[in-house]
C-alpha positions as CSV (number, residue, x, y, z in Angstrom):
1,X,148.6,145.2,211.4
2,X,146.0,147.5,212.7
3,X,144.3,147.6,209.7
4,X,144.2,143.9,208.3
5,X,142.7,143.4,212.5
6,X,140.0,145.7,211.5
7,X,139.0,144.0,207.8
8,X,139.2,140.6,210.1
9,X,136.8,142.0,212.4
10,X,133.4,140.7,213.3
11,X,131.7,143.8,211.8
12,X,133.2,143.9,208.6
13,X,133.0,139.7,208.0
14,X,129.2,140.6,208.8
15,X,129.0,143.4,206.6
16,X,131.0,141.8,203.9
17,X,128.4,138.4,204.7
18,X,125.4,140.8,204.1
19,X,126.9,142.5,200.8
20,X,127.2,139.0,199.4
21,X,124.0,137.7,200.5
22,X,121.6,140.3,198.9
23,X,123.7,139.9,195.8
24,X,123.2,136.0,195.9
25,X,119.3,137.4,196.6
26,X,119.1,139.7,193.8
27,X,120.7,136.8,190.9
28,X,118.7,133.9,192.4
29,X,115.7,136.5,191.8
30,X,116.8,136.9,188.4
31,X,117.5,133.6,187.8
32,X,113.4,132.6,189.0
33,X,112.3,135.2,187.1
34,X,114.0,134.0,183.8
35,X,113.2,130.6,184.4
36,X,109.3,131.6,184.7
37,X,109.4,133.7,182.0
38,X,110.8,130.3,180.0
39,X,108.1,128.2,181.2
40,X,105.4,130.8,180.1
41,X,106.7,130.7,177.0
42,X,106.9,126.9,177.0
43,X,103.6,126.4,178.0
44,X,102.1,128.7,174.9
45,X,104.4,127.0,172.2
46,X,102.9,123.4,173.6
47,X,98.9,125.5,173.8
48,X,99.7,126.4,170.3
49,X,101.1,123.2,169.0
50,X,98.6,121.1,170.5
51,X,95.6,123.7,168.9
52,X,97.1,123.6,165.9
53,X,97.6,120.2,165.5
54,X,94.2,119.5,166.4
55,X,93.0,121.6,164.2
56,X,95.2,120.2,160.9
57,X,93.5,116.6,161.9
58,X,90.2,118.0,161.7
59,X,90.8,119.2,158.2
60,X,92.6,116.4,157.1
61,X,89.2,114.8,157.7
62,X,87.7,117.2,155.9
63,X,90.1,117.0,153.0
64,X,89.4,113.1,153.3
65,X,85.6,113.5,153.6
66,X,84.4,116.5,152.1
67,X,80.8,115.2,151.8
68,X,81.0,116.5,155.6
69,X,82.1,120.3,155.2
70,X,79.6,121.8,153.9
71,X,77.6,120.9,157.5
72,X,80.4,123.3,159.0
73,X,81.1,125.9,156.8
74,X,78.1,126.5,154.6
75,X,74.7,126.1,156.5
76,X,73.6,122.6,155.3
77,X,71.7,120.3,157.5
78,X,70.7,116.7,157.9
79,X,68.8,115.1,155.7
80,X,66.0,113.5,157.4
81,X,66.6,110.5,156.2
82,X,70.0,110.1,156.2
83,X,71.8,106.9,156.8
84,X,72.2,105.7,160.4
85,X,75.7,105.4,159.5
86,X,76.6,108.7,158.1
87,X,74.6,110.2,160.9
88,X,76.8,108.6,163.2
89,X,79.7,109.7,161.6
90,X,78.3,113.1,161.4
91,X,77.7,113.1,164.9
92,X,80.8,112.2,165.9
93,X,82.5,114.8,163.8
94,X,80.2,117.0,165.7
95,X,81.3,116.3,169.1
96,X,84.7,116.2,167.8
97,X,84.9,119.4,166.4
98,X,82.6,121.0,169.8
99,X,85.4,119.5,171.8
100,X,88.4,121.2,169.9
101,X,86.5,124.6,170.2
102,X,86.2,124.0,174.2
103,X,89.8,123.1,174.2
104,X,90.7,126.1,172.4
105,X,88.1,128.2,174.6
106,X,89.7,126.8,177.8
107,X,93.2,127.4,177.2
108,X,92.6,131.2,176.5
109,X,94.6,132.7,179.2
110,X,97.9,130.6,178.0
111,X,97.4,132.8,174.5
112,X,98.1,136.1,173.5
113,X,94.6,138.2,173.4
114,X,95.2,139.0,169.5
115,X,95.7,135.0,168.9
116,X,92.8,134.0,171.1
117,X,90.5,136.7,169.4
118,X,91.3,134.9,166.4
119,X,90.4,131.9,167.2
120,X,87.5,132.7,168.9
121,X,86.3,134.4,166.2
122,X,86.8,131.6,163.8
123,X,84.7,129.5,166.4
124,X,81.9,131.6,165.9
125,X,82.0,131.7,162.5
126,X,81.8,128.3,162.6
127,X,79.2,127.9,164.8
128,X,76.8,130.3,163.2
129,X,77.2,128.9,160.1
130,X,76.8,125.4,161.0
131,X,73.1,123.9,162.3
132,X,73.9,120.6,163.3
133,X,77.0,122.4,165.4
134,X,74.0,124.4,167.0
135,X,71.5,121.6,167.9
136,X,74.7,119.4,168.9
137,X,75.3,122.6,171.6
138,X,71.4,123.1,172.2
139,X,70.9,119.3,173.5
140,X,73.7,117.2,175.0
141,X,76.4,120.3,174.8
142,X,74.5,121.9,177.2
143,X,75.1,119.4,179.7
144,X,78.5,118.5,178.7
145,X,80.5,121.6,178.2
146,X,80.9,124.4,180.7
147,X,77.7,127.6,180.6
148,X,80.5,130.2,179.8
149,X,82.0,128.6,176.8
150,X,77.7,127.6,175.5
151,X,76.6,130.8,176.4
152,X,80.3,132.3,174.2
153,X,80.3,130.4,171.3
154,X,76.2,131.5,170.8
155,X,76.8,134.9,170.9
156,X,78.2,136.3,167.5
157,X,80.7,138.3,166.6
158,X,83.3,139.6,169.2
159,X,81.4,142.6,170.3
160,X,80.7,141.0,173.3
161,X,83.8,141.5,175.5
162,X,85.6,137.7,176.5
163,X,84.1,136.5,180.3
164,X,86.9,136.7,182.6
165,X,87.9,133.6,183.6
166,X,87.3,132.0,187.0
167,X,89.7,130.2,188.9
């Protein structure tokens, strides 16, 4: 009787109160930490989709205009007389294409450093290749996109190590 008074006792119902709160603690911890670790990965797999998806428009464009490619991927430029039209078009294909890379440039910290190199250096592939993609970026991109993704892009290659980002 002595002994079931003594497990009833204040001290042990406090001790036994204590044991079972810091294991509580310790899975809820767990349980945060596994739920955080879910919604990193949840928030790269939607990065990734939306990038990629993006990025299969733009060459279904291409695939459905290829009069316009060559302007990206093999150095051609504007005829100075080109049709109002078709400059429009080519403009807008421009900005569209500027806008994808800032996307992609923005969302590097919800990559992995090898994917984001990748891309990044497929953006300045791009952009060194293309001279209507570098006087879109010289005039209005300059005031419409943010300095470290202008001043990124325009430097080639990837020997320049990636700006940290600021928050």
């Amino acid at each position: 009787m002595n002994k079931i008074k003594k497990l009833l006792s204040p001290e042990w119902a406090i001790a036994i109160a204590t044991w079972i709160t810091t294991i509580l603690v310790v899975i809820s911890i767990l349980l945060v930490w596994k739920q955080i670790r879910d919604l990193k990965t949840s928030v790269e797999n939607q990065t990734y989709q939306s990038v990629y998806q993006t990025e299969f428009d733009i060459h279904r464009y291409f695939l459905e205009h290829p009069e316009y490619r060559p302007y990206f991927y093999d150095k051609k430029t504007p005829a100075p007389d080109l049709d109002e039209s078709e400059r429009i078009k080519l403009d807008t294909l421009t900005e569209w294409v500027c806008d994808f890379f800032d996307d992609v440039y923005q969302q590097r910290d919800t990559m992995t450093p090898d994917t984001f190199s990748k891309w990044r250096q497929f953006m300045k592939d791009i952009y060194q290749r293309s001279p209507i993609l570098q006087a879109f970026i010289e005039k209005p991109g300059k005031r419409w996109y943010p300095e470290d993704f202008i001043d990124d892009i325009k430097k080639p290659g990837l020997e320049v190590p990636l700006p940290a980002k600021q928050h």
